[in-house]
C-alpha positions, -999 to 999 in steps of 0.1 A, spaced: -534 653 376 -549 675 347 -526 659 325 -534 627 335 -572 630 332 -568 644 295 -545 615 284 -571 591 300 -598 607 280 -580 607 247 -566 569 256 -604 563 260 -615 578 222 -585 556 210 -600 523 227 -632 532 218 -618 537 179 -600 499 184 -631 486 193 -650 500 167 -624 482 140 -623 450 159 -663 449 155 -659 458 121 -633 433 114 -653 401 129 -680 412 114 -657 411 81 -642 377 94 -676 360 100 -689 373 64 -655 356 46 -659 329 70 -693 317 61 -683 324 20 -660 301 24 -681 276 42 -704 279 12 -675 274 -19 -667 241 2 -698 221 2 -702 231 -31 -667 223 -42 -670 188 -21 -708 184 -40 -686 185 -74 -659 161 -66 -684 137 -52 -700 136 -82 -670 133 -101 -655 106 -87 -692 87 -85 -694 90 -118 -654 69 -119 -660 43 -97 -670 10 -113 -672 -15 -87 -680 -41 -118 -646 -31 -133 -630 -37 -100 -638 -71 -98 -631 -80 -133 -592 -65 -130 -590 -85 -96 -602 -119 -117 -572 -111 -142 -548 -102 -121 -552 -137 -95 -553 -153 -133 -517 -136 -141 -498 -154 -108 -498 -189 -123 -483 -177 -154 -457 -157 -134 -446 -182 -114 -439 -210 -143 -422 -182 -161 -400 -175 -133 -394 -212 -128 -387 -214 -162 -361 -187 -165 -345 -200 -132 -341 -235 -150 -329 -218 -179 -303 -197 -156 -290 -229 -138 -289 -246 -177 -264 -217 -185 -248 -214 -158 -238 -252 -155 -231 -248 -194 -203 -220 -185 -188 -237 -156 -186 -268 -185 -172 -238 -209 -142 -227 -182 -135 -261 -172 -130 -271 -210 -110 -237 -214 -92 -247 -184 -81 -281 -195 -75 -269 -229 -49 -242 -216 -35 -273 -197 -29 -298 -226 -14 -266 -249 7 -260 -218 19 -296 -222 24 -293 -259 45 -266 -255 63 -277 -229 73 -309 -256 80 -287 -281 103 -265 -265 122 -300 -259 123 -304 -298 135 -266 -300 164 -274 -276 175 -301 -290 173 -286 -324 196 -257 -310 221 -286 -295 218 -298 -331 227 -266 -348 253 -256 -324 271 -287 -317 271 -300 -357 263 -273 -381 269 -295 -408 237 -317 -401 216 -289 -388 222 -272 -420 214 -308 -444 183 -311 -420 173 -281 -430 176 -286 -466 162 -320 -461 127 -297 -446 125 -283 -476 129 -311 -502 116 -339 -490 94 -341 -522 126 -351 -542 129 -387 -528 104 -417 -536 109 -433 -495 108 -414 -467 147 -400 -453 142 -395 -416 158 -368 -396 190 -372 -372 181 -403 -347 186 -377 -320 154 -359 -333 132 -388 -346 134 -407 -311 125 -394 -274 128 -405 -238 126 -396 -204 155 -373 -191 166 -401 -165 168 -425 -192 188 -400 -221 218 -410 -204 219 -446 -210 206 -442 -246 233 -419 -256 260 -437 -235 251 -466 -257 245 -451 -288 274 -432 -308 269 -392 -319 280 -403 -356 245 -428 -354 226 -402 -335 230 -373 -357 230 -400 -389 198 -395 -416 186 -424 -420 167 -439 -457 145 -463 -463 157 -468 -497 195 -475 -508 184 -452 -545 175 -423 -526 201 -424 -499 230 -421 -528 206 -393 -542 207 -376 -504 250 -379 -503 253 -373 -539 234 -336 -533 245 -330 -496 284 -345 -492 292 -339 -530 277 -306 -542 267 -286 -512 303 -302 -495 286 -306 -461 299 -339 -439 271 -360 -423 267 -393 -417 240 -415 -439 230 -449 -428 204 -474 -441 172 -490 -428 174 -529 -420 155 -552 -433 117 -556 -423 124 -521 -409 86 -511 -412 76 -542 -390 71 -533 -351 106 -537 -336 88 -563 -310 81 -583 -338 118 -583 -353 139 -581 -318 130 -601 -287 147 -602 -255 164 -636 -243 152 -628 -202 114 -609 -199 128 -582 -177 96 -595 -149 126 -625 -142 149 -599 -137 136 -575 -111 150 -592 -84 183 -578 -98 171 -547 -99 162 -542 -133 129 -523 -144 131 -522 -181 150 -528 -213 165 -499 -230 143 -504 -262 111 -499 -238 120 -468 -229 123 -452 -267 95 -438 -287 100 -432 -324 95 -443 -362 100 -483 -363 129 -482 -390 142 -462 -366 144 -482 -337 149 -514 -357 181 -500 -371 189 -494 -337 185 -528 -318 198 -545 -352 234 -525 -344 230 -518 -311 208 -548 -291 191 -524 -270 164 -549 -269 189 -570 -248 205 -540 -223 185 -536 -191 184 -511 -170 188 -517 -134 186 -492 -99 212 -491 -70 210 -524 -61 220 -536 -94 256 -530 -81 255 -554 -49 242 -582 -72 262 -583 -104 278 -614 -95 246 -633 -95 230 -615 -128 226 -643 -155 260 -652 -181 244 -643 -211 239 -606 -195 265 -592 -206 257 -554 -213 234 -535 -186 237 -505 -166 232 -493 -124 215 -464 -117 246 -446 -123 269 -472 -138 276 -492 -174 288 -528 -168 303 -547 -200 310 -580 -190 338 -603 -208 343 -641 -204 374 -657 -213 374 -684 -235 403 -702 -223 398 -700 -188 356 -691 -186 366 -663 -158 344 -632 -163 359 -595 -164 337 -566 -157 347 -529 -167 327 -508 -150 320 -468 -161 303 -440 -146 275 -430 -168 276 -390 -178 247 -367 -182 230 -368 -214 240 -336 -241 225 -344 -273 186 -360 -256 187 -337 -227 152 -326 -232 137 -357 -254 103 -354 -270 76 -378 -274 65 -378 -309 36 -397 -298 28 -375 -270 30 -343 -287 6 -357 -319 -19 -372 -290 -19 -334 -270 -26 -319 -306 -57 -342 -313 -69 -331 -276 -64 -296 -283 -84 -300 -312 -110 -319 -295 -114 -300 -267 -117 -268 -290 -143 -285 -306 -158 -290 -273 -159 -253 -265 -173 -240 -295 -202 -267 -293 -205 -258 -255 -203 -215 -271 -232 -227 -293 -255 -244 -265 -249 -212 -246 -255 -190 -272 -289 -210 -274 -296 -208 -237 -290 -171 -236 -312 -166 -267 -338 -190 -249 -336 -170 -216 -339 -138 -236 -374 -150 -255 -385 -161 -215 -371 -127 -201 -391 -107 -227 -421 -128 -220 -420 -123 -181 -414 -87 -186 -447 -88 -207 -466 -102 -179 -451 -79 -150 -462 -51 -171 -495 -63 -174 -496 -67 -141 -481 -38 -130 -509 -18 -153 -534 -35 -135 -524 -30 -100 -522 5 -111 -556 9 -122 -572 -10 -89 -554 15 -68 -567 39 -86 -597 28 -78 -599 20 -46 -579 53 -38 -609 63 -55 -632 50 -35 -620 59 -4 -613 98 -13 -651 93 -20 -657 82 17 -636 110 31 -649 139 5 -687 125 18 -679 128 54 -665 161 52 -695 175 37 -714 165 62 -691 183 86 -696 215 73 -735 211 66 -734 203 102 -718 235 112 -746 266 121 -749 292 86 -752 322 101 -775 354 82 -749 383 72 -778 411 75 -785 402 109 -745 399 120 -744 435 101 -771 451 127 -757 437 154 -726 452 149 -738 482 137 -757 484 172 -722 478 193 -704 510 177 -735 529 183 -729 525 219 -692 529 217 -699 562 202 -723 572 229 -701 566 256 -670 587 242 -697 617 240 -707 617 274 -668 621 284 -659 647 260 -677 676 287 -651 669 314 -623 675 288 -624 710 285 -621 717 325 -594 695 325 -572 713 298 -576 747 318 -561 735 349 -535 718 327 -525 753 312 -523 766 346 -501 743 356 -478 745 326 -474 781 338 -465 774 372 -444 745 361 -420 772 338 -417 797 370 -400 769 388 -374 761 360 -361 794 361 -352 801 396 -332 764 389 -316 776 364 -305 811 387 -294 786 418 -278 763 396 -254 791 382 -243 807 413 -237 770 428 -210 765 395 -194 793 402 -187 788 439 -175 755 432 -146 765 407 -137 787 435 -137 760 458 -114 740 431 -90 767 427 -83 767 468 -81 729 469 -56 730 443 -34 755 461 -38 736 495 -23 708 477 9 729 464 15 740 497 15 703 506 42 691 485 63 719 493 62 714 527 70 674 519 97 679 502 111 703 525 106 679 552 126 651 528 152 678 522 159 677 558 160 644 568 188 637 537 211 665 555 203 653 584 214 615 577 248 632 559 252 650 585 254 621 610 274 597 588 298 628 582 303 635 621 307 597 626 339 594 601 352 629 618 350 606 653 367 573 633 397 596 619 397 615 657 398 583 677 362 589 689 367 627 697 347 656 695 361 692 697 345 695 732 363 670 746 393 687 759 414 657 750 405 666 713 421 701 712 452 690 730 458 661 704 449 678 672 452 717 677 486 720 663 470 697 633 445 723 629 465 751 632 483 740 602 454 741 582 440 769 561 409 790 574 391 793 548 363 765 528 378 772 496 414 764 505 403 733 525 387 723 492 417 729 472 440 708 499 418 678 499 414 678 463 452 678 459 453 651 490 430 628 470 450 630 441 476 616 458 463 589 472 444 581 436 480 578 422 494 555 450 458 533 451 460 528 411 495 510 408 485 487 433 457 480 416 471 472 383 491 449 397 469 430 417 448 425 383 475 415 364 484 387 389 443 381 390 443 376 355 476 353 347 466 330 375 433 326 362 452 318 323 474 289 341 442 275 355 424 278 323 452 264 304 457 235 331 419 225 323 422 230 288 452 205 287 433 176 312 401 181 289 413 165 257 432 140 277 397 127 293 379 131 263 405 108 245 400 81 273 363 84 265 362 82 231 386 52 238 361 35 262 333 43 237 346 26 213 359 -4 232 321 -6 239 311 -7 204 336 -29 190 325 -54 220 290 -51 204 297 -47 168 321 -75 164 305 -107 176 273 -95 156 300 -92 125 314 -125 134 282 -144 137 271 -129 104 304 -140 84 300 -171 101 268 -181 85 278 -170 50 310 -193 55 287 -223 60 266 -218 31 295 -207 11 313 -236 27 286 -262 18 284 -251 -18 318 -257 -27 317 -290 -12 286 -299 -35 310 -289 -60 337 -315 -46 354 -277 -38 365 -263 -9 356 -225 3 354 -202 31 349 -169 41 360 -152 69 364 -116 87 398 -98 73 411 -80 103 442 -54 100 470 -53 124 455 -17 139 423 -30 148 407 5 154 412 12 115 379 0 108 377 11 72 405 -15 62 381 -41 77 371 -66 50 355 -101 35 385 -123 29 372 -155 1 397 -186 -4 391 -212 -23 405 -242 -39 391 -256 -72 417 -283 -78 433 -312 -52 462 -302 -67 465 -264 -55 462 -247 -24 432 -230 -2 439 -195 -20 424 -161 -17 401 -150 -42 418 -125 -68 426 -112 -102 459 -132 -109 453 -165 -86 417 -175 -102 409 -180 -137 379 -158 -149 351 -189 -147 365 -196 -110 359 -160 -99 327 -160 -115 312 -189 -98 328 -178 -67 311 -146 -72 275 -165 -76 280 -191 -54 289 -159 -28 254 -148 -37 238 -176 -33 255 -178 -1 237 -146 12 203 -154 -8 188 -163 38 204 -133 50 185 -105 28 150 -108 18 148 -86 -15 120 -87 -42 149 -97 -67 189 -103 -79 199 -86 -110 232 -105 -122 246 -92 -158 263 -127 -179 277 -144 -145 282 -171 -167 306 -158 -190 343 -178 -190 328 -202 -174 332 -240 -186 302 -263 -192 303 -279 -159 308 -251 -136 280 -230 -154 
């Protein structure tokens, strides 16, 4: 209780201390407080000022004025560069679609050219001699006072359904023939190509009139309008473009100004085409009719019309000179259509730079009139604060510092009036420290006789414990003899026939037995150990044998199951694959099938005959001699053969080979075929 007083008092001189701090401190707050309050309104005085002295409502106005002025001139710029951007843009889709067509006309061109190119390559590989005095002709045309046109075959062109008739009509010797306007210059041309340079082409000369149009020179007898009912559609002539001495020479020698050309139903009708008709051609037939002059029958001989070789690929002269002049118009176009945009874009760039102008202008003045009326409203807010803190009470710091000068004098008072009961209170608390120390020492004495007693009472439990175990294990000790003891005295009754040596039945049955024995333990030993030996010897061959006729019964039945194992397995494996086969084979089948029917139907487009089919051996479980078996027949003359090294020529197993390709072309989808010269050894027809 002493203690408790004394720690009261001092807990009471260290409030009073916290107190006196805590004055001091909001006496310090409200001082820094008030300071503050003072910096403010005169900081807030400043800026109002400051920014009174910015604001210019007269400036305000003006910059709104200009800036409503500035829209009008906005908006026709913008609808000016949108006009200008529709201008350009419409001038660009103009630009693409010329570029377009322009790509599609040199397309064209090309496309003619390479026609010339082919037929130039025909040319030099077909008749080397011409090619070669074409060439020199190229070069030296210069040398002769008329013009020397090129082999007909390159000065004339015509569609590739029409080639055929021309050429069928026309000899090779008159379509690779130069032809010269003048006789002077055509001996020059022989003299110079036949003589010197020993090369042997054919020369002919123009007609007469040969620079008049060949309408003008050659007229049909029927206008082929009278003749459509036959199936006609055009005269030969009409079909031909090319230089006019050309094609005069031609219908002087060859009257293909009198030789229609008819369709299918030109061949049901030729008995009703006119008398004087007497050369015209089917869609796929020539017709040269005869009549006799003694008896006026008429004699037809009819021939199938071939594929054109030397015009496959005709150009149009005409057509190739009429795409150039587009090409070069339409590149005209583009660069005058490059030019207008060029224009537009420089156009849209002055407008651009103008609009960009005003937006800045603008954007200045925006700037500046939020300036201002962010001015003008941090005015309004700077104004009203003020006047919050004017409106706060000032306080006087002197009269705050009296006041709490004042409460610490009466802190300190108090504290003095309780330090006289302090020193009462600390002699009863020495007392009692006194007293307190008494007490711990007679603990301390009790406490140390109290250990020692119980280690002595440890040390008697611990031996109480020993004597347990001992006693149990004894008592388990027991019990074991006991249990042998009983299991021993029930085999004695088994081997005795359930007696016991009190029965008196025991000693008259077994006495003698036991009288034979030996009266001592360690002879007893000895004879049972020797007994047991015995008996060991005896139990052992038995034994042996027993296992050995264990263990080769158990090899028969493991050798029986080994042998039915494989057997079972073998009919499995049999039935397994039976079931496969069953699956696999139809799938095969229907597979081969449809590569026999295209291969099948491309022969016979070929007026050939093939098939494939499914090469099965005579052991049909040895499935790697499975195989494709190809036959084919080329000629009416052979036999349906399979396809091979000594039965087919090279060509024949070559197109057999592609047209087996071709044949699987449905039944694999692949990005591509890579096939290395396919064509070689074949002839013109197959490839």
């Amino acid at each position: 209780e002493n203690s408790s007083a004394v720690r009261r008092r001092f807990d009471c001189v260290s409030n009073t201390d916290d107190h006196i701090h805590s004055v001091r401190n909001e006496l310090q707050r409200k001082l820094e407080t008030e300071k503050k309050r003072v910096q403010k309104i005169s900081s807030l005085e400043e800026e109002i000022h400051r920014l009174e002295s910015v604001i210019d409502p007269e400036k305000e106005a003006n910059l709104e004025k200009q800036v409503s002025q500035l829209y009008p001139q906005l908006s026709n710029k913008n609808n000016e560069i949108s006009r200008l951007q529709n201008m350009l843009q419409e001038l660009e889709e103009n630009l693409s679609e010329m570029n377009r067509s322009k790509l599609r006309t040199e397309g064209m061109l090309q496309k003619e050219l390479n026609a010339a190119n082919k037929k130039l390559q025909t040319l030099s590989q077909r008749f080397r001699d011409t090619y070669s005095a074409y060439e020199w002709l190229q070069k030296n045309k210069d040398k002769f006072r008329c013009n020397i046109y090129c082999p007909i075959m390159l000065e004339i062109s015509c569609r590739e359904d029409v080639a055929k008739y021309v050429e069928f009509i026309i000899p090779h010797r008159d379509l690779t023939a130069f032809l010269c306007e003048d006789k002077d210059d055509m001996n020059k041309f022989m003299r110079t190509v036949r003589d010197e340079m020993g090369l042997r082409i054919n020369v002919v000369q123009a007609t007469k009139n040969f620079n008049r149009p060949v309408r003008e020179n050659f007229q049909p007898r029927h206008p082929i309008e009278t003749l459509k009912k036959f199936g006609f559609w055009s005269y030969i002539i009409d079909q031909i473009e090319g230089p006019d001495p050309v094609l005069n020479y031609l219908c002087h020698n060859y009257g293909l100004h009198r030789i229609p050309i008819g369709d299918k139903k030109t061949n049901t009708l030729q008995d009703h085409i006119p008398d004087d008709i007497r050369n015209y051609f089917s869609d796929s037939h020539h017709y040269s009719v005869r009549i006799s002059k003694y008896s006026g029958e008429k004699s037809s001989r009819i021939v199938i019309v071939k594929p054109s070789v030397l015009l496959a690929g005709s150009t149009n002269q005409a057509l190739i000179t009429e795409y150039r002049k587009s090409v070069m118009k339409e590149a005209d176009k583009i660069n005058k259509t490059k030019l207008d945009i060029m224009e537009q874009k420089a156009a849209m760039g002055v407008a651009e730079r103008e609009i960009n102008e005003l937006r800045s202008q603008k954007r200045n003045m925006d700037q500046e009139l939020q300036s201002l009326r962010t001015g003008r409203t941090k005015l309004k807010m700077r104004k009203e604060e003020l006047d919050v803190f004017i409106r706060e009470g000032a306080i006087d710091p002197e009269l705050e510092k009296v006041k709490a000068q004042k409460k610490i004098a009466e802190l300190v008072v108090n504290v003095c009036k309780d330090q006289s009961n302090v020193n009462g209170y600390l002699k009863n608390y020495q007392d009692s420290l006194v007293r307190n120390s008494l007490c711990k020492l007679k603990r301390s004495m009790v406490q140390a006789v109290l250990v020692k007693k119980q280690q002595e009472s440890a040390v008697a439990s611990k031996k109480v414990e020993d004597f347990k175990r001992m006693l149990l294990n004894a008592e388990e000790k027991v019990q074991r003899v006991q249990i042998e003891y009983k299991r021993a005295h029930e085999n004695a009754l088994k081997q005795t026939d359930g007696l016991s040596p009190k029965d008196a039945a025991f000693k008259r049955k077994y006495e003698q037995h036991f009288a034979s024995l030996p009266n001592s333990l360690d002879m007893l030993d000895e004879e049972i150990s020797n007994l047991t030996a015995r008996a060991d010897c005896l139990a052992g061959g038995r034994i042996s044998v027993l296992e050995e006729y264990d263990k080769t019964k158990k090899l028969i039945e493991n050798l029986e199951r080994d042998v039915a194992n494989p057997e079972k397995k073998m009919r499995e494996l049999k039935d397994n694959m039976q079931q496969k086969r069953d699956i696999w084979i139809p799938k095969v089948c229907g597979l081969i099938e449809r590569i026999n029917n295209n291969f099948t139907t491309f022969f016979s487009l070929m007026k050939c005959v093939g098939e494939v089919s499914l090469e099965v051996p005579e052991e049909k479980s040895e499935y790697s001699k499975y195989g494709i078996c190809i036959k084919v027949q080329f000629r009416e003359s052979s036999k349906l053969q399979q396809l091979g090294p000594h039965t087919q020529s090279g060509g024949e197993r070559a197109v057999a080979t592609a047209i087996y390709m071709l044949s699987l072309q449905e039944l694999t989808t692949v990005p591509f075929r890579c096939v290395d010269e396919i064509n070689q050894g074949m002839d013109e027809y197959n490839e």
